[in-house]
C-alpha positions, 0 to 999 in steps of 0.5 A, a space after each residue: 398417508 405419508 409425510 408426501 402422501 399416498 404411496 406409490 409402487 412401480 412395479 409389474 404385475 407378474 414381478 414376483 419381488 413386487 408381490 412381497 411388497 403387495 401383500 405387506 400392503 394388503 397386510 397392513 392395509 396402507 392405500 397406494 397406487 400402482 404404476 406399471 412399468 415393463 418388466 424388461 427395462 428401458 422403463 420410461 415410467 420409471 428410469 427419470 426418477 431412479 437413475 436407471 436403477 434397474 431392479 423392481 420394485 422401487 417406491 415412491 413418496 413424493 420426490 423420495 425414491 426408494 430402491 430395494 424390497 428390504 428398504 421399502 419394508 423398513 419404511 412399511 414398519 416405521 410408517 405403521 409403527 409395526 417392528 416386525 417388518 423391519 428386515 433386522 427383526 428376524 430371528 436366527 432361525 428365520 434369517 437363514 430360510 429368508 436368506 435361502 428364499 431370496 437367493 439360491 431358492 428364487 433363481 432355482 424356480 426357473 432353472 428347476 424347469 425343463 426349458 420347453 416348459 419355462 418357454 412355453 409359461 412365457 410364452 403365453 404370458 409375454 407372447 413370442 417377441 416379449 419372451 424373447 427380449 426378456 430372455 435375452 435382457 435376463 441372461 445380459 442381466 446375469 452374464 456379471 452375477 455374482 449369483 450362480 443359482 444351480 440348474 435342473 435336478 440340483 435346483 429341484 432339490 433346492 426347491 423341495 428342500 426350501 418347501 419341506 423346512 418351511 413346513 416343518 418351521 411352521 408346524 408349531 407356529 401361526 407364521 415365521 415371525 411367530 403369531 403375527 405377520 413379519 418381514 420373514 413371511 413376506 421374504 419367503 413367501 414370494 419365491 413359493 408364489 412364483 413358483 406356482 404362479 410361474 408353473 400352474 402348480 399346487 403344494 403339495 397335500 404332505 406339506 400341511 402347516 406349508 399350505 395353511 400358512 400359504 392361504 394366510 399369507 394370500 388372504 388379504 390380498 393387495 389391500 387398497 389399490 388404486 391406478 395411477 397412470 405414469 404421468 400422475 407420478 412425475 407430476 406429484 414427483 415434480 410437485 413435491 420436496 424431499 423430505 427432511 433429511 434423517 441424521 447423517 454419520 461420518 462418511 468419505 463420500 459424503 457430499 461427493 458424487 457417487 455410484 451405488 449399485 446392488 452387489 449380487 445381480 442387476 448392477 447397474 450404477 445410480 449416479 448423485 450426491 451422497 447426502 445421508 449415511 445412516 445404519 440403514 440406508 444411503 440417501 442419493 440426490 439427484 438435481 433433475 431437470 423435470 423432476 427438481 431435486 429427487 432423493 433416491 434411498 438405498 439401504 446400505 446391506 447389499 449394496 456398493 458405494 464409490 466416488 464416481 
């Protein structure tokens, strides 16, 4: 439970940013309930409560929004008082692969792949028009990217090079973050899932500590998952009040209207009232017709503010 109640995620089952947020559920055994969105955007379920933030993930507690896997996680650890899945826990040595995880090494999965096999995976999963409208809304998504992830024989090595330092990381150690869970092996194992998710594959027998640790990660599943249908969720939105707003530094923006968007890849802007700055976050109002009054959360590394 929440100060707003159960914990709702809007997600879709094959997103694989949304996995990193499933097994840190199933890791800290919170209950919460899916929503599932499209996995190519207009998302109904979700666009009257963001904004039109487009990336997935986001979270929802009560009329608190919150937008990016790295923020969610920071609420994780506060909510059940576990430090070492704040995202600034990492050690040096972990926040580099993590880094690497979740840029060069996730665009790589794709592009690593002839694409006749990748339209082929995506084709059995989304069927001919799905596969090519996510085509077509990925590369739209991309043309602005300030990412440039490498193609073909470079993002194979890529991958094979990922694989191979996060075996040899874990040889003396139970997990990245050392002999419990962390925010370093939820960040890095995501990417290795989509991987042999996306392609059918194994690891490789040589990577030993990297398949131990895999089956570990994977153990405890989603945790307590319950369905909740679209309409539930604006219903508890529009039933709730935001919570209390955290102490707030000195900003320009404060209590202007502004737009906040991620910096590297699905940049488009959410639009409100800056009310919160902290070290951690931005808190975005925005004054719905439906909903009543939303606060939409954004952490701060990542993502760029302006007056609007």
């Amino acid at each position: 439970m929440t100060e707003n109640g159960n914990w709702i995620l809007h997600h879709y089952e094959d997103s694989p940013y949304a996995e990193k947020i499933r097994l840190m559920f199933g890791h800290t055994g919170l209950a919460w309930s899916s929503v599932l969105s499209p996995a190519i955007p207009p998302r109904p379920n979700l666009d009257p409560l963001t904004g039109g933030y487009r990336r997935i993930p986001v979270a929802q507690l009560g009329a608190d929004i919150l937008c990016d896997t790295a923020l969610i996680s920071l609420e994780i650890a506060r909510l059940t008082d576990r430090a070492a899945l704040r995202p600034d826990s990492m050690t040096e040595d972990c926040a580099g692969l993590v880094a690497r995880a979740q840029g060069d090494v996730f665009f790589s999965v794709i592009t690593s792949e002839p694409p006749l096999k990748i339209l082929r995976a995506l084709l059995s999963k989304f069927g001919v028009r799905e596969t090519y409208r996510f085509f077509k809304d990925r590369s739209g998504m991309m043309k602005h990217a300030t990412i440039k992830p490498p193609s073909g024989k470079q993002a194979q090595a890529v991958i094979a090079a990922f694989f191979d330092e996060l075996d040899m990381t874990l040889a003396d150690r139970p997990f990245l973050s050392g002999d419990g869970v962390g925010y370093a092996d939820f960040a890095a194992i995501h990417p290795v899932k989509f991987k042999l998710d996306l392609m059918g594959g194994t690891l490789p027998d040589r990577l030993v500590h990297l398949k131990r640790w895999y089956d570990a990660m994977l153990l405890p599943g989603h945790g307590a998952r319950t369905e909740l249908a679209p309409e539930q969720a604006f219903e508890i939105a529009a039933g709730s009040e935001p919570r209390g707003l955290p102490p707030t530094e000195a900003h320009d923006c404060l209590n202007k209207k502004v737009q906040i968007g991620p910096e590297d890849y699905g940049q488009e802007p959410v639009v409100g009232d800056l009310v919160a700055a902290t070290p951690e976050r931005f808190i975005v109002a925005r004054h719905t017709e439906k909903f009543g009054l939303l606060h939409v959360h954004f952490p701060r590394l990542g993502y760029t503010l302006s007056e609007a």
